[in-house]
N, C-alpha and C positions, 0 to 999 in steps of 0.2 A: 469083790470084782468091780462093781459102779465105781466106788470110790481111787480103787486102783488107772480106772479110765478116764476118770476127773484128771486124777495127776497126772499121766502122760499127758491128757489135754493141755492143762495147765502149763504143763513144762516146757510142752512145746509153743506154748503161745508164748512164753517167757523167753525159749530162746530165737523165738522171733522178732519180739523187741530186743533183745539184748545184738542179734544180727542185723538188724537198724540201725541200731546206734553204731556199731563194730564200724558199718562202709558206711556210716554216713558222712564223717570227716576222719580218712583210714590218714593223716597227717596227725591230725591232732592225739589219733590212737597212737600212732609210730613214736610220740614226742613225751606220749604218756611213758611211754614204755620203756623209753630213753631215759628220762628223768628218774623212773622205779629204779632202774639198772644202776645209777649215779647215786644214788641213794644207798644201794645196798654195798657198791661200790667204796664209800666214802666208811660206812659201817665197816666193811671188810678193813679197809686200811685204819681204822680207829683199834680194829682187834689188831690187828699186825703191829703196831706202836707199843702194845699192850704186851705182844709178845716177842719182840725186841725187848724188851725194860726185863721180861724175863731171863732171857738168853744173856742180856748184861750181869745178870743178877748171879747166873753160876759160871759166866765169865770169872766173877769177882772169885766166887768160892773155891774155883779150879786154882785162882792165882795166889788164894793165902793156904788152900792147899799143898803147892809147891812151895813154900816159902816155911810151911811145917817141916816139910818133910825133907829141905834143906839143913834148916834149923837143928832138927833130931839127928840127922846125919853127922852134922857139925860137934853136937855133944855126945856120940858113942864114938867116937876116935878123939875127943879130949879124954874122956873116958876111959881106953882102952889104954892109952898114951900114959895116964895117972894107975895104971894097974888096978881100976878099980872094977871089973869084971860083973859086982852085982850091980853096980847104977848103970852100966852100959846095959846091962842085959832088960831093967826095967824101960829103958828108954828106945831098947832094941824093941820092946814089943809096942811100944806107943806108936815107934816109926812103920812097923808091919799095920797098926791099924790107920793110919794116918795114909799110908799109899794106898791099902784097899780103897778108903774113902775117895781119896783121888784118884783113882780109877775109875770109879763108880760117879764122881763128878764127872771126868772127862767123856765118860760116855754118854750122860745125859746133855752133856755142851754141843757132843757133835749130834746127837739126834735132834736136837734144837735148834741148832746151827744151818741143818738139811732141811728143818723143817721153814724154818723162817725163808729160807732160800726158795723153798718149792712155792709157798706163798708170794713169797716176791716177784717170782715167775711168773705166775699167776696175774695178780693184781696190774703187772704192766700190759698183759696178754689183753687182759681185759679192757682195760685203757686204752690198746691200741685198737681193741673192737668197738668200743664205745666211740673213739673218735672217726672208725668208718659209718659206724651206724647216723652219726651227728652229719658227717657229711652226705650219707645218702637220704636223709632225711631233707635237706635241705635243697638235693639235685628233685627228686622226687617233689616236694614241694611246688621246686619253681617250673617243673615240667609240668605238673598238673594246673597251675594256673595259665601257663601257656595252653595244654591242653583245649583247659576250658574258654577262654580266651577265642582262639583258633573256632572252636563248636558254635560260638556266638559271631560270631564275624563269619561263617559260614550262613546263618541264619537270618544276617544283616543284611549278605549277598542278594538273597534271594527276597529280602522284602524292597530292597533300593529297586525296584520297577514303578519308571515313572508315567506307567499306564496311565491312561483318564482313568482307569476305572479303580487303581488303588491308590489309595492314601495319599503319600507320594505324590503320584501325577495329577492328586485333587489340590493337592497346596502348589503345585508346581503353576497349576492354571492358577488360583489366585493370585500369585506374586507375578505374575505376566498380566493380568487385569489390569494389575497394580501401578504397575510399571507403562501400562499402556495409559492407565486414568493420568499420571503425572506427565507424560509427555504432552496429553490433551491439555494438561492445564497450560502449561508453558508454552505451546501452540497457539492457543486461545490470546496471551500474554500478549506474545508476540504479534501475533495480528491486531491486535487492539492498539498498540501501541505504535502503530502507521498511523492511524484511523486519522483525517486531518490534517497530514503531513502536506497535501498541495497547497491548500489554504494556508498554511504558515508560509512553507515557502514563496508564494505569490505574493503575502502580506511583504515579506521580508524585499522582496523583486522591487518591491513599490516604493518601501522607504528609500532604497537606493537608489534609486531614477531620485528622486525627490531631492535625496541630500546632494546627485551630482549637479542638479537643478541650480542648487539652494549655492553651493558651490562655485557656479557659473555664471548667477550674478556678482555675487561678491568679489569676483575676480573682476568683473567689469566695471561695480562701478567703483574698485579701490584701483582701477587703473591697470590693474594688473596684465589683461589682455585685451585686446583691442573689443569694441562690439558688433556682432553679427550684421556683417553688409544688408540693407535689404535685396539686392541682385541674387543674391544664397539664399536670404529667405523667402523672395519670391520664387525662385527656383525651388525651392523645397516644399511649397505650397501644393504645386503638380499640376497637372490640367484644369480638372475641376474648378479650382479658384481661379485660374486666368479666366477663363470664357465668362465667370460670372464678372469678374473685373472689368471684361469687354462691353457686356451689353450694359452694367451699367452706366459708361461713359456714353455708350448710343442713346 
């Protein structure tokens, strides 16, 4: 009785793994089962070749059977024709057992004949189930990978929340830190790279008063334009210098 309770246990823990494995991957099961069935398939049509080569084989027998019992027929009416009544008569029973025979052939030709046929029937029936089973193996497949597919991308859905508080919305703020620290730099850049610009500019203001300066004599004293009246220059001088100009003559 204990040991009878062992093996139920047993067996049923056996077919528990063995129902593990079944749905663990039911394609790879389906593919097994396919390839068994092509297997036995392939065997089926290996015997059917085998019994084809038979059915040739009392083809043949059925055909030199009638070709006896033409034969025989042919020699009791030479026979009968030459008056010679005992050789036809020996010949007469050779040809009585020679159609038996041939009948007895031809009956095993067409039971062979029916039977190869019923197989044949068969072997394509099968064929044409095998190649539904191949294609729904393959529909099933790709449906099952979309499936899962579909179940994962449902679960994708639902983690892409770019909350602060998940994952997500914790790298979402980094790469915005990120993006904020590089704009600070090239900010930074850019104001630096004023820094000093009136002072250039004023320096540059000053060369060029200088060079039209430099300019303005050169013109004057290669002739080129006349020289500043002093009535302009003292006009241009302004108040201030006249009055001192004044009392110094007083």
């Amino acid at each position: 009785m204990i040991m009878g309770k062992i093996w139920r246990a047993l067996r049923a823990q056996l077919n528990k793994v063995a129902n593990f494995f079944w749905t663990a991957d039911p394609i790879a099961q389906m593919q097994y089962e396919y390839d068994s069935a092509v297997a036995q398939l392939k065997e089926g049509r290996e015997g059917l070749e085998q019994y084809r080569a038979l059915v040739e084989r009392v083809t043949r027998q059925v055909a030199g059977d009638k070709q006896q019992v033409a034969s025989l027929e042919a020699r009791i009416k030479a026979y009968l024709q030459a008056n010679d009544r005992d050789t036809a008569a020996r010949f007469a029973l050779e040809l009585k057992k020679a159609k038996d025979e041939l009948a007895e052939n031809e009956g095993q030709l067409k039971m062979h004949e029916e039977a190869y046929n019923n197989n044949v029937a068969k072997v394509k029936h099968a064929s044409g189930k095998l190649a539904d089973v191949r294609n729904k193996i393959s529909k099933y497949d790709a449906e099952l990978k979309m499936s899962r597919a579909e179940a994962e991308m449902a679960k994708l859905a639902n983690s892409f929340n770019f909350d602060v508080t998940t994952d997500f919305g914790q790298i979402e703020e980094v790469i915005n830190d990120k993006i904020s620290l590089n704009r600070a730099k090239a900010r930074v850049a850019a104001d630096l790279s004023s820094d000093g610009l009136a002072d250039i500019q004023h320096e540059q203001a000053m060369e060029k008063a200088m060079g039209d300066q430099a300019l303005r004599e050169f013109e004057v004293q290669s002739g080129l334009v006349p020289p500043t009246p002093v009535a302009e220059a003292t006009k241009d001088l302004g108040p201030a210098t006249k009055d001192k100009e004044t009392q110094t003559q007083t």
